[in-house]
N, C-alpha and C positions, 0 to 999 in steps of 0.2 A: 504494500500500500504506500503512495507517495503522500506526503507531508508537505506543508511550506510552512511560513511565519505568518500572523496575521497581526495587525493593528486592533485595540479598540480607543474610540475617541471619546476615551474620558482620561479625568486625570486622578493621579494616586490617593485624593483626599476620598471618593468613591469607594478604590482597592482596600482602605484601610479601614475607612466607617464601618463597611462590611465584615472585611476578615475582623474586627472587633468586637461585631454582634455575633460572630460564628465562635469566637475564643473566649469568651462570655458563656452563649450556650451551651459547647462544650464541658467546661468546670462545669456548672450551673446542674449539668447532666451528669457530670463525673464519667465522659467520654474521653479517655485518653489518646488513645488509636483510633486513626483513620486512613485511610488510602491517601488524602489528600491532606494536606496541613490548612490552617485558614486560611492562608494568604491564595493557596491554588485552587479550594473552593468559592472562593470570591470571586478570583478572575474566571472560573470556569461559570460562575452565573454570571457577571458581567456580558463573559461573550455571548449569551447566550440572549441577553435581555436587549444588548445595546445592539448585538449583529446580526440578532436572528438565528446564531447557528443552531443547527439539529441537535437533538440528543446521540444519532451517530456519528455527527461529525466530531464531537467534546469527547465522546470516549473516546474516539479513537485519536486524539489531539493529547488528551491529558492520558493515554494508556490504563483506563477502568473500564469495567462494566456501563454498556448500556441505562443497567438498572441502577449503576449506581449516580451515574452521571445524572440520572432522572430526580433521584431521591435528595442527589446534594442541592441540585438547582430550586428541587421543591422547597428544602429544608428555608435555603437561602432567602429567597422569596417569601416567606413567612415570616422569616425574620426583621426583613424591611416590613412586611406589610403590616407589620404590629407596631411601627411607630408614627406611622403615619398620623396627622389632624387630619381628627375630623370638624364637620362644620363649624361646631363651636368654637372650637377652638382656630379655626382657621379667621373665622369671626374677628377675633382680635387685630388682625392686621386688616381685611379687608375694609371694614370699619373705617381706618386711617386711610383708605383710597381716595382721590377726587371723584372717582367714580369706577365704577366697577363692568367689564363687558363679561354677559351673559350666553354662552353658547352649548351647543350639543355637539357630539360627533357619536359615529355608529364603528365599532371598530368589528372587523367581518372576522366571522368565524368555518368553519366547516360546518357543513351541513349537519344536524343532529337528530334523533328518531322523532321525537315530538318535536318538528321543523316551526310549526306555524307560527307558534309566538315569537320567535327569532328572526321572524322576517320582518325585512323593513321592507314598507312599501316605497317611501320615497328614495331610499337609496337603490331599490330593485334588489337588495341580495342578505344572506342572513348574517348576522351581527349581534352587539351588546351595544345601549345607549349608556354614554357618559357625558356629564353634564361639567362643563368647568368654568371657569371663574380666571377670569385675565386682570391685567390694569390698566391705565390709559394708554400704556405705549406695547399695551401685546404678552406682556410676561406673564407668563402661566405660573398663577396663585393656587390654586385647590381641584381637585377633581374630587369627583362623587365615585359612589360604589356603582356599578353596572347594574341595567335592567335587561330588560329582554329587547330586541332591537325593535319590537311591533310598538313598544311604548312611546307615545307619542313626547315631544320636548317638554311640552308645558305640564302634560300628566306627568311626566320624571322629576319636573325643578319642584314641581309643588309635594308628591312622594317626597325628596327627599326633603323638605323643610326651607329650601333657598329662598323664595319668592316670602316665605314668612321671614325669615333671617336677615332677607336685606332690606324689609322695611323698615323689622324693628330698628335698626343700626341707624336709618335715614340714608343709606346709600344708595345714589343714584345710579339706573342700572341701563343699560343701553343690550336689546337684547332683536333678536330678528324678525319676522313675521309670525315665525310658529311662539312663537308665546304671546298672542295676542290676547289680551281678558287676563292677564297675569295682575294688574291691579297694582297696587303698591305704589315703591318707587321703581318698579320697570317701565322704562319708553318702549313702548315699539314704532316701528312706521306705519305708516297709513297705508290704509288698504284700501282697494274699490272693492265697490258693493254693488249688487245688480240695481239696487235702486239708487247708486250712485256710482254712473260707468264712467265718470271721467275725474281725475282731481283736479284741484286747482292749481292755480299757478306757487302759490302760498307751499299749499302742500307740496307739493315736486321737490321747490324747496328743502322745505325740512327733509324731508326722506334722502337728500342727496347728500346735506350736512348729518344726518344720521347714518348713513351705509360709509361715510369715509370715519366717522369715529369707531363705528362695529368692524370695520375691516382689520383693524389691526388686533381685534381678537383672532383672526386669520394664524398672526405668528404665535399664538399660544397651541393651534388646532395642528401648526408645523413643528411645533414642539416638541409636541406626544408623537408624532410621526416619524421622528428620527431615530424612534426607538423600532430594528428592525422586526421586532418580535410581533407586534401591532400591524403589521401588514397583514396579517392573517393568522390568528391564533388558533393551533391545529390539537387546541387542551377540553378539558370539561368548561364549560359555562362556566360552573362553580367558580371556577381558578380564574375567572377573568378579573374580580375586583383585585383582590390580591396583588394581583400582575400591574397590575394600573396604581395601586399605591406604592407599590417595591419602584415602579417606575416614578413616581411623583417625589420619598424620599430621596430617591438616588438626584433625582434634577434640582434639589433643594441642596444637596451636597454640591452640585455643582456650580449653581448659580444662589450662593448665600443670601441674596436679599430678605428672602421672605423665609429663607430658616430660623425659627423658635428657638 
């Protein structure tokens, strides 16, 4: 079998947070032995988070079992996704924003036996709904835990508590058409209606100065997408919040602003 080198583009404050919460759980567990030391099961979820690679490609990369490559990666993953904030607590900085942009993304899965709920109709393919949280200039603050991909945006923000969250706070929320009836402090844009098939000039307006402020929630949505493992996640459902918080602490690691 041939071999090469590979990059991942993150940097060593990531390798270390990680093999620390692994050298932590290990004591904690009173696991002395393992195939891998911390620091090779960190990079081995790393590659795995940041590049996508297979559970075949990492065995055969770092010389273990399949199974176990599965089990460390899982382990890992766990490990981020238990420190993750949640709303409330994410609450506290958002709060301090000028304003807050409101968006969804559907991140696609493999098809699964009970398919229906996981289909999205607007994006045409199945998936998990995740709801996030940017700030004026695009940086990705918060993500939610997954829904099922049938779940509509405004049925997800209000599940998960957001639309109550950012009013109490008084934060102003600039969010897209699918959260329209959200109330609060969420803006949307204006819509036509069949009893009213044309807008005004007034209106055109705002919707145009509103789509160039919501756009830059765009680089919070390119964010999450850098992560190659989100290209199409070939795991249980189950696993997918998890996945998505393991991926929110690691980008907290990497871009300190909004780290606690």
């Amino acid at each position: 079998m041939l071999s090469y080198p590979a990059a991942i583009p993150l940097s060593t404050r990531s390798l270390n947070h990680l093999a620390d919460l692994i050298r932590a759980h290990r004591h904690q567990r009173r696991s002395h032995w393992r195939r891998l030391d911390p620091g090779r099961q960190a990079l081995l979820a790393l590659a795995h988070l940041r590049n996508g690679d297979t559970f075949t490609r990492l065995a055969a990369g770092f010389e273990i079992g399949v199974a176990t490559a599965w089990r460390y990666v899982r382990e890992a993953i766990t490990l981020l996704a238990a420190t993750a904030d949640d709303l409330l607590a994410a609450m506290t900085r958002i709060r301090l924003l000028a304003y807050a942009i409101l968006d969804g993304i559907l991140i696609p899965i493999d098809r699964v036996h009970h398919q229906k709920p996981y289909y999205s109709g607007k994006h045409r393919r199945h998936g998990m709904n995740v709801q996030i949280i940017a700030d004026a200039v695009g940086r990705l603050v918060w993500a939610s835990a997954t829904l099922p991909g049938s779940t509509h945006d405004l049925t997800a923000a209000r599940k998960h508590g957001i639309i109550t969250a950012l009013t109490s706070a008084e934060v102003m929320t600039f969010a897209d058409k699918a959260y329209q009836g959200a109330g609060g402090t969420v803006r949307t844009p204006f819509k036509r209606h069949r009893d009213r098939p044309k807008l005004s000039a007034c209106q055109k307006a705002v919707n145009k100065a509103h789509a160039r402020i919501r756009a830059r929630g765009e680089c919070a949505v390119a964010t999450l997408k850098t992560w190659k493992i989100l290209a199409k996640l070939r795991c249980s459902p189950s696993r997918t919040t998890a996945i998505v918080q393991a991926i929110i602490v690691l980008h907290h690691i990497e871009n300190p602003i909004y780290r606690a």
